[in-house]
Residue, then its C-alpha position, 0 to 999 in steps of 0.5 A: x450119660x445120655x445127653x438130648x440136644x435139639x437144633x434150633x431154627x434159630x441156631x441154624x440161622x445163626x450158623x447161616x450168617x456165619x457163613x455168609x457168601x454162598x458157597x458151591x456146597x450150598x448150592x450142590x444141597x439145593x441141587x441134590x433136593x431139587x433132584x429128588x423132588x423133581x424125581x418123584x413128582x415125575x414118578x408121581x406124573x408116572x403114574x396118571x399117564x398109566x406108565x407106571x403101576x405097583x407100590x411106591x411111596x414118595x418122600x415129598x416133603x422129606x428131603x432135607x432129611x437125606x441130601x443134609x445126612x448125605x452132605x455129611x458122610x464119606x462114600x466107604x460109610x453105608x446107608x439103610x432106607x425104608x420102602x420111602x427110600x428114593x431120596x436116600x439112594x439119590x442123595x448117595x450119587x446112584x445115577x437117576x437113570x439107574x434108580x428110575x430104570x428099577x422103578x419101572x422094572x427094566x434091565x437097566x435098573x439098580x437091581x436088573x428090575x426085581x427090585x422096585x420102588x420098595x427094594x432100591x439098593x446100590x452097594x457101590x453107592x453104599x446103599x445097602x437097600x431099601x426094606x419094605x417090612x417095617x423095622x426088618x432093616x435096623x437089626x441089619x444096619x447093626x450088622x453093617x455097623x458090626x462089619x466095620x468095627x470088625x475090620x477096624x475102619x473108621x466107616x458110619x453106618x446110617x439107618x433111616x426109619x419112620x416113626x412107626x418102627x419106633x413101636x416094633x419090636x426090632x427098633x428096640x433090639x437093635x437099639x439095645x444091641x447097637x449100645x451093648x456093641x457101641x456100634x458106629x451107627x446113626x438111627x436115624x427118625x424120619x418122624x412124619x407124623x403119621x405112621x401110615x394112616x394112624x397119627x403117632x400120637x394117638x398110638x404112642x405113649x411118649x411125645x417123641x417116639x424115637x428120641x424120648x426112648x434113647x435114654x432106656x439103651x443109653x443113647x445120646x438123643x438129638x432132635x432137629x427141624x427135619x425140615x431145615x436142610x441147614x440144622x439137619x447137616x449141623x446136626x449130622x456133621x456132629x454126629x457122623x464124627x463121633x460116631x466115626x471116632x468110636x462115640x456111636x451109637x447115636x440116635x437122630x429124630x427129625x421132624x418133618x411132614x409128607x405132603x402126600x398120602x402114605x402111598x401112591x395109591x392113599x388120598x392123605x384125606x385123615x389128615x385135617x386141610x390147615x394141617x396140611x396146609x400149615x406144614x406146606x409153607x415149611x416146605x424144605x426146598x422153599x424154605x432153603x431156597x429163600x435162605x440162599x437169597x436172603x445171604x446174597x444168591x442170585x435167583x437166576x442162578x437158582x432158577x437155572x439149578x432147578x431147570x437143570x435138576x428137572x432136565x436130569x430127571x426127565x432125561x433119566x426116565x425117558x432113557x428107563x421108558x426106552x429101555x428092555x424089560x429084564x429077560x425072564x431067566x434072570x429072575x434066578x440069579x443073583x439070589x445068592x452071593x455066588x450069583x445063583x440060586x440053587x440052594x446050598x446046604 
């Protein structure tokens, strides 16, 4: 039977009481967002000082989505991002240092510099990589799902994707595939509205892209306030353990908003001023930030964790900015899993 839940902000306030002291959990949520957002406004700032050039395509706005699903998993489980994939990779634990390295193409970077922005990957993280083809990855996070149940491990696989890979062909394969399988994978949408310059609901027929069509393969379909870092863990806590005790698949859809345009390059001016607006004063982290408050942590202390995220951030690319592009013969290697590249018949 398919069943659709949606997490309340009022259910998540209720679950905020309960728990009443701050905890050091909490704390370490608000830090992993502080981290991320404060990553990619230095990518941002990156850029106008002509220190960075090439695609790449921010999550501001997004984070809760990530560091709430991450909060939940165990390191053996596996993530799949899309292009709009540093939150992902950072809330896993890969090292700053690492993921700003790639984005600006040197040698100390996740992937040696070939990779970018749009191909962050760290599998001893268990992040199995960012795809800059919309949807291409869902299908392979149906493999790693596959892997795991081969092996007989009780491991997760989550897949993160926006709403525009609700409209390709292969989120519809791989739902099916996932069901017929009942793989222990998590599809989860990043709704952010907009899929690239074009508003989703000018584009789909249904109201919720991903989770209205969960119930055609037979999934259980959750929707949650993506932008609520407190129902979004309820929500993946509950998820990740019946997907981890062979109840899976399961499919998430969050909503949220990107404060900036599609990409670096995209001014975001399709979108009307009070919308934007509107979905500014729900920001994640501020909104989060002031929860903590309300149940008793003390600003200073807050302050002093988001001086701290910023210190790391900014620490991890002035080491990037200092270190040696990949040496030109190294663009043969490591295409194959033998390390190589020659061609094998």
């Amino acid at each position: 039977m398919t069943r659709s839940k949606t997490a309340s902000a009022d259910a998540a306030a209720e679950a905020e009481a309960q728990e009443g002291e701050v905890t050091s959990g909490d704390l370490s949520l608000l830090a992993t967002m502080l981290r991320m957002r404060a990553f990619e406004q230095r990518i941002y700032d990156a850029f106008s000082e002509n220190k960075l050039r090439g695609p790449t395509h921010l999550g501001i706005g997004q984070e809760a989505i990530a560091a709430g699903f991450a909060a939940a998993l165990e390191p053996k489980d596996s993530v799949l991002s899309t292009y709009r994939g540093h939150d992902h990779v950072i809330a896993v634990g890969a090292p700053l240092d690492e993921v700003a390295g790639e984005i600006l193409g040197r040698a100390t970077g996740l992937c040696g510099g070939k990779g970018g922005s749009m191909h962050l990957a760290s599998a001893h993280h268990g992040h199995y990589g960012c795809y800059a083809i919309v949807g291409a990855h869902l299908p392979i996070a149906c493999g790693v799902a596959w892997s795991a149940k081969l092996r007989g491990t009780d491991e997760v696989t989550v897949c993160f994707f926006g709403d525009g890979t609700t409209n390709i062909g292969a989120f519809h394969e791989a739902l099916n595939i996932a069901a017929v399988w009942k793989l222990p994978i998590l599809f989860v949408c990043e709704n952010n509205l907009y899929m690239e310059y074009t508003r989703t609901s000018e584009v789909t027929a249904v109201e919720r892209p991903a989770a209205d069509r969960a119930a055609s393969y037979g999934l259980e379909a959750l929707v949650v306030d993506g932008n609520d870092v407190t129902a979004v863990l309820e929500v993946a806590r509950d998820a990740v353990a019946a997907a981890r005790s062979g109840n899976g698949p399961l499919l998430i859809e969050a909503i949220t908003y990107r404060q900036g345009g599609h990409s670096r390059a995209d001014p975001g001016d399709y979108r009307k001023e009070d919308e934007v607006a509107e979905w500014l004063t729900k920001d994640p982290i501020t909104a989060y930030r002031n929860a903590l408050e309300d149940r008793g942590a003390d600003p200073g202390e807050l302050d002093d964790i988001q001086a701290k995220a910023g210190a790391e951030v900014e620490a991890a690319f002035e080491s990037a900015f200092g270190a040696p592009v990949p040496d030109v013969l190294q663009a043969h290697t490591d295409v194959w899993a033998d390390g190589g590249s020659a061609w094998r018949n």
